[in-house]
KOLMARMAR-272523 format. One line per field, with one value per residue (C-alpha): residue number from 1; residue in three letters; z, x, y. Coordinates in Angstrom, 2 decimals. Last residue first. Layout:
<atoms>
k	(NUM_...)
r	(ala_...)
Z	(Z_...)
X	(X_...)
Y	(Y_...)
</atoms>
This chain:
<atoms>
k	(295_294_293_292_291_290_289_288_287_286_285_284_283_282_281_280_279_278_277_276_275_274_273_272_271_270_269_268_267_266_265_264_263_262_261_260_259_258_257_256_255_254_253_252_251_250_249_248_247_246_245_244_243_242_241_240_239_238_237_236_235_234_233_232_231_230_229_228_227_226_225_224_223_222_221_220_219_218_217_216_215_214_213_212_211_210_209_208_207_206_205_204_203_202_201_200_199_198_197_196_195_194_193_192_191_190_189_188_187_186_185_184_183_182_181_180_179_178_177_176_175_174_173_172_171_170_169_168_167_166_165_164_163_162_161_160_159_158_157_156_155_154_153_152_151_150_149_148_147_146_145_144_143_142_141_140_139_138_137_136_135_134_133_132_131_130_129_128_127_126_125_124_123_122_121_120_119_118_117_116_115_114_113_112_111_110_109_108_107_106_105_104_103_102_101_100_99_98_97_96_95_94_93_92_91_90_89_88_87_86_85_84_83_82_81_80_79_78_77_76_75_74_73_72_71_70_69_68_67_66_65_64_63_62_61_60_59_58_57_56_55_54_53_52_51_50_49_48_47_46_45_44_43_42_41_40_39_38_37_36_35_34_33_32_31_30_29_28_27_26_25_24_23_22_21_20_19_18_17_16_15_14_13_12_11_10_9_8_7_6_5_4_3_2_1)
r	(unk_unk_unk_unk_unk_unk_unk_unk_unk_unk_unk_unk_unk_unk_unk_unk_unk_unk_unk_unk_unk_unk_unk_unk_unk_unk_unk_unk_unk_unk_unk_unk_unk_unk_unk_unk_unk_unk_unk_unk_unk_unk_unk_unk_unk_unk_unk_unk_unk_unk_unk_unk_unk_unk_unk_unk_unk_unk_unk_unk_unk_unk_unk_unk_unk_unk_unk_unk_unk_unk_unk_unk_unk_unk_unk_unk_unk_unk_unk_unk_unk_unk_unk_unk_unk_unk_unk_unk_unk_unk_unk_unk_unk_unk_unk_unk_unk_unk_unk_unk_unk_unk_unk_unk_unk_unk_unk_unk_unk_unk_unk_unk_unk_unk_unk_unk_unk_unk_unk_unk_unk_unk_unk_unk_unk_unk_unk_unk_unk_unk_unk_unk_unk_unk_unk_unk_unk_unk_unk_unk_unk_unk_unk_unk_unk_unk_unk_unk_unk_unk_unk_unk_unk_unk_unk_unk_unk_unk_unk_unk_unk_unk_unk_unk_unk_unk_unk_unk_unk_unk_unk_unk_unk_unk_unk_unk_unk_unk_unk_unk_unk_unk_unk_unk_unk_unk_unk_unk_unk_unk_unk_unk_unk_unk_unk_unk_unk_unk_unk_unk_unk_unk_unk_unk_unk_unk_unk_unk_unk_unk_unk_unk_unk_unk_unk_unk_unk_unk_unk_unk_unk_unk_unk_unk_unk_unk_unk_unk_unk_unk_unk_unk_unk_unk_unk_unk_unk_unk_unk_unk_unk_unk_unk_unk_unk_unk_unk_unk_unk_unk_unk_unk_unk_unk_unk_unk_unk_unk_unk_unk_unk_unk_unk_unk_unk_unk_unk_unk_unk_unk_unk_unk_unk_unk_unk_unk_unk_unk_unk_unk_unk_unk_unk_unk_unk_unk_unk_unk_unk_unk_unk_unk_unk_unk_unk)
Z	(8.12_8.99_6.28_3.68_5.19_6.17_2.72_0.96_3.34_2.92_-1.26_-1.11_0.90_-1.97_-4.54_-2.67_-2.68_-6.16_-7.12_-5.14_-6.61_-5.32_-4.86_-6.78_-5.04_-2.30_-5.10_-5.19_-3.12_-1.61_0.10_1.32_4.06_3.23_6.77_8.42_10.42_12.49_11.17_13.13_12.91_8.78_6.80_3.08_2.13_-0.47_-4.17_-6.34_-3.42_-5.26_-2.85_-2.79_-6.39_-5.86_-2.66_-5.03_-4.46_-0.85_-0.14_-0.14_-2.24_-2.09_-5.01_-4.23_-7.50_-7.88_-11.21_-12.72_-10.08_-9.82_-13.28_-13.58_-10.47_-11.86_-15.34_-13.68_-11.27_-14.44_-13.69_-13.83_-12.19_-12.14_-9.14_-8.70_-5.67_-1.98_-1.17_0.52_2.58_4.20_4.79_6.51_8.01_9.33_7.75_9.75_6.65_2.97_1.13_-1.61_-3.70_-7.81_-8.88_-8.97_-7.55_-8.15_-6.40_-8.08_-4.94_-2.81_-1.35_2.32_2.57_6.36_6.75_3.97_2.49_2.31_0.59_-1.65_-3.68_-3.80_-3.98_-5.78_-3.67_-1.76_0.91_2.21_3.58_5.63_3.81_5.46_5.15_3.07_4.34_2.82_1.68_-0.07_-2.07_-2.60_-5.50_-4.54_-1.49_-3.95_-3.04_-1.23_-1.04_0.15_-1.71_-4.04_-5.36_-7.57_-7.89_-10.27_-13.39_-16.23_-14.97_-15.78_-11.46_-11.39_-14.15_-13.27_-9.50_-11.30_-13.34_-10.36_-8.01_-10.98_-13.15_-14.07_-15.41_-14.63_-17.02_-15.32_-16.90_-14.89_-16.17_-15.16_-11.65_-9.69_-11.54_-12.60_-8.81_-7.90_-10.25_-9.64_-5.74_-6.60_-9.14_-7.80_-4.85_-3.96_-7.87_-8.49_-4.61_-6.21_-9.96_-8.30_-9.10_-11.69_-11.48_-14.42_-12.94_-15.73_-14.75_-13.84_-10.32_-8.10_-6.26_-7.27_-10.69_-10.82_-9.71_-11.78_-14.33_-13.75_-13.43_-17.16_-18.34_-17.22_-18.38_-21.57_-21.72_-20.59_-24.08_-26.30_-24.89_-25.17_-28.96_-30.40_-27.46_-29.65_-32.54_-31.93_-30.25_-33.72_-35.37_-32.54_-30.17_-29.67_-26.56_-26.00_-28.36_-26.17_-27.85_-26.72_-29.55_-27.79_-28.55_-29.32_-29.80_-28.01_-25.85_-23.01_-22.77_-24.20_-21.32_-19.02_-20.32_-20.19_-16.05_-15.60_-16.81_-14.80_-12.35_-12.58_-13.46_-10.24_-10.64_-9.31_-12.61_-13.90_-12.55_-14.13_-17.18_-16.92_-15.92_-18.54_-21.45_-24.77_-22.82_-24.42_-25.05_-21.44_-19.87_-22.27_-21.19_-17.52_-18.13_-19.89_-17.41_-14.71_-16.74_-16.06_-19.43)
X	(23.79_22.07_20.11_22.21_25.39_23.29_21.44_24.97_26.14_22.61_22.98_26.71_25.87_23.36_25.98_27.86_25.65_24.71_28.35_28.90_26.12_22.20_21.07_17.64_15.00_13.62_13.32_14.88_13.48_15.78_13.64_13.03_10.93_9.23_9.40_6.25_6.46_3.26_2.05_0.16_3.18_2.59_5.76_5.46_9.05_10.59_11.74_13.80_15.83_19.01_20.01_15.83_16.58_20.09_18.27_14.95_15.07_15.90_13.48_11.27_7.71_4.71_4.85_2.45_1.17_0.96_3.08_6.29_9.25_6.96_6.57_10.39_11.01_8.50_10.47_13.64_11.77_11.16_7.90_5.36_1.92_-0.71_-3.20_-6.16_-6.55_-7.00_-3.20_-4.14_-7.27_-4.62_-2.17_-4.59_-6.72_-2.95_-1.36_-0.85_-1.90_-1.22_-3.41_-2.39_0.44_1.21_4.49_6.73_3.64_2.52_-0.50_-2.87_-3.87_-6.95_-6.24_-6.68_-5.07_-5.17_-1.60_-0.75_2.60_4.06_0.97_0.70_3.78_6.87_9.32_7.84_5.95_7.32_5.41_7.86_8.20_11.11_13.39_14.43_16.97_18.42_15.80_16.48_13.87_13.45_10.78_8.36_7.28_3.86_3.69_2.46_4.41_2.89_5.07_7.96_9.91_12.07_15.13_14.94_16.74_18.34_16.36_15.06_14.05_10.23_9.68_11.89_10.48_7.22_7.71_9.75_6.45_4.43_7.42_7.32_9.90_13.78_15.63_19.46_21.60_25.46_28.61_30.88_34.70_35.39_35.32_36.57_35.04_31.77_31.51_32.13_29.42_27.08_26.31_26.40_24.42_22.09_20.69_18.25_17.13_17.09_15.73_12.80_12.04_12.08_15.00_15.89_18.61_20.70_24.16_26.18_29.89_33.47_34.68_32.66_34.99_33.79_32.69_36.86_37.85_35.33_36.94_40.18_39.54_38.08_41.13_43.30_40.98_41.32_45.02_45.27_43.18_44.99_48.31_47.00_45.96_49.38_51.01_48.61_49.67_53.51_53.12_51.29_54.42_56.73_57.83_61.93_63.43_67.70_70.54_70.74_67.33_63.44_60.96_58.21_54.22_53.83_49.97_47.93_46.25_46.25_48.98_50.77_49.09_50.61_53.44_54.19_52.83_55.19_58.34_57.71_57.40_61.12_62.42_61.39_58.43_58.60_57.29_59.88_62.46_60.86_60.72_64.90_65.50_63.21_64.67_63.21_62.02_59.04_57.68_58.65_56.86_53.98_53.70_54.04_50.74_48.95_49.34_47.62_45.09_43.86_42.40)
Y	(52.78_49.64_49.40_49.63_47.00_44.64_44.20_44.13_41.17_39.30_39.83_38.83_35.93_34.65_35.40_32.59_30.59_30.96_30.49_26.94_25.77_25.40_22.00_21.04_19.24_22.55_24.28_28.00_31.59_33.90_36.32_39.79_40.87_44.65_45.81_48.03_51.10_51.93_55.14_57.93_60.08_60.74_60.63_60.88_60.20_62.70_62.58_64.94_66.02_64.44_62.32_61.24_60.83_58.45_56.32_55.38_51.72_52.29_54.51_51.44_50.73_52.46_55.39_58.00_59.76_63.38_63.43_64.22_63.04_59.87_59.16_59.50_57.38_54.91_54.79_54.43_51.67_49.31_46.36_49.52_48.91_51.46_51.36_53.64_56.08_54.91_55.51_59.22_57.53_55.13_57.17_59.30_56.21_55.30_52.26_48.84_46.68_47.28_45.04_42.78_44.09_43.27_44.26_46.95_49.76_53.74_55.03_57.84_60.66_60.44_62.46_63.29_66.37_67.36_67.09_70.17_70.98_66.88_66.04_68.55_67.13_69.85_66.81_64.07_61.37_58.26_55.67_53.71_50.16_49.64_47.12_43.70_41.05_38.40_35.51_31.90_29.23_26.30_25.71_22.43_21.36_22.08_24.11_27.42_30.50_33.13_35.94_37.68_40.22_38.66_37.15_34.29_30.87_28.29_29.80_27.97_24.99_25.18_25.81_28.38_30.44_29.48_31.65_34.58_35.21_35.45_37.24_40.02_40.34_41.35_38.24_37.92_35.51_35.91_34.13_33.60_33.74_37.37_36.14_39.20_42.05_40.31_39.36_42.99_44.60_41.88_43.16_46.81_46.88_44.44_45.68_48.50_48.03_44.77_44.37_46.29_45.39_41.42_39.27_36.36_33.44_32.02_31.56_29.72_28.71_29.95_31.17_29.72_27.96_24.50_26.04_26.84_23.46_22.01_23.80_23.06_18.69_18.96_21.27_18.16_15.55_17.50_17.73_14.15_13.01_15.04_13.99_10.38_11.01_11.94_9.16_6.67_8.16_7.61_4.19_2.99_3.75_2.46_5.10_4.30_3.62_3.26_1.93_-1.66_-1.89_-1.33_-0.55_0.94_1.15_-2.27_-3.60_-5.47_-2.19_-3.63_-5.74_-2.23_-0.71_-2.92_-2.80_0.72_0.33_-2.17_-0.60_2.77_0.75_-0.74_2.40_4.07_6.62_10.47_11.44_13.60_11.15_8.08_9.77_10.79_6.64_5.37_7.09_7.99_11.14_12.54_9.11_7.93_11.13_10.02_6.52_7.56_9.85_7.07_5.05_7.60_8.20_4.57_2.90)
</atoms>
């Protein structure tokens, strides 16, 4: 049944009169008179009693018009919200994001887009690029944000760089480190996630981040550990900008040491499109990363 019928035979039902309907409606009489007959071919049943008096809903015309409204005020909040997923303004955006861009990034990337589409609804999962990886391949999120990685060929992935983060080697303010440049460590080392090796690091650097490995997935409690221990924490200063404000933590700086750029990705499958929302959280992410590092 075309909802455009059904929209003429409620005009005429709230009406009674085909000249006023036909007004509202931008319809002549005449097809406003074919279309109610042709749903009352249709249908087989009368839904107007027509008289030199004027239009009167039948009995069965006045449920079917009951259930026609019904029916046109869904298609009509149907046709909003596509609207609004079109413009990314309602919706589900399940996605998940590595301990560091979470922390560099997402604050003040969500905080905005919760602000201006309070109808989204946002499902972020913290975790390491491994666990992110069979997250997005069982369905449950649409992308994940990470530093990159190797990511198996099979489904395939698609793709898209937000920026870069120098890669920093951090220790509490105070640490022995930063007093004396011939200590050589070795001291504890702090990680996010899981790292292969570290290339392009001076043999001091190198000697200093020789101690054992302890990964925490939650950079408050690495700041904490850091701000309390003699551990090195390789990561970026930008996912520790508010302690190093706060001269609480310091880069380890040694001259020898080529700088090196933590790339970071936007990672979905190659098979499923992305919406309207995840693209556009995707450009806030590349705006936000341009605008911290080139400060």
């Amino acid at each position: 049944m075309d909802l455009r019928n059904l929209r003429h035979l409620v005009a005429l039902a709230r009406t009674l009169n085909y000249v006023r309907a036909g007004e509202t409606i931008g319809l002549s009489q005449s097809a406003l008179t074919r279309s109610i007959q042709s749903i009352e071919r249709e249908c087989r049943v009368k839904l107007f009693d027509r008289s030199r008096g004027g239009v009167q809903l039948t009995r069965h015309g006045q449920a079917f018009v009951e259930r026609a409204e019904a029916l046109l005020a869904g298609a009509d909040d149907l046709t909003s919200f596509i609207q609004r997923v079109a413009g990314a303004e309602e919706g589900d955006m399940p996605f998940g994001i590595e301990p560091l861009p979470a922390r560099a990034l997402l604050p003040s990337v969500l905080a905005p887009s919760i602000a201006a589409n309070p109808n989204m609804r946002n499902h972020v999962l913290i975790r390491s690029i491994e666990a992110l990886w069979e997250l997005l391949r069982a369905g449950e999120i649409d992308f994940f944000i990470s530093a990159r990685g190797r990511i198996p060929f099979n489904p395939r992935v698609r793709t898209a760089p937000l920026g870069a983060f120098p890669l920093s080697f951090l220790v509490r303010a105070g640490h022995p480190a930063l007093q004396d440049d011939q200590d050589a460590g070795p001291y504890p080392v702090l990680l996010a996630g899981e790292a292969g090796a570290i290339n392009q690091v001076s043999p001091r650097l190198q000697q200093l981040i020789s101690g054992p490995r302890h990964i925490v997935e939650d950079y408050d409690i690495l700041a904490k550990l850091l701000e309390n221990s003699n551990a090195i924490l390789i990561s970026s200063i930008f996912a520790v900008q508010e302690e190093m404000r706060r001269g609480l933590i310091r880069e380890l700086v040694d001259k020898d040491h080529e700088s090196v750029s933590i790339q970071i990705m936007m990672y979905s499958l190659e098979n499923k499109s992305l919406s309207p929302a995840a693209l556009k959280l995707r450009r806030a992410f590349q705006d936000k990363m341009r605008e911290i590092t080139t400060r």
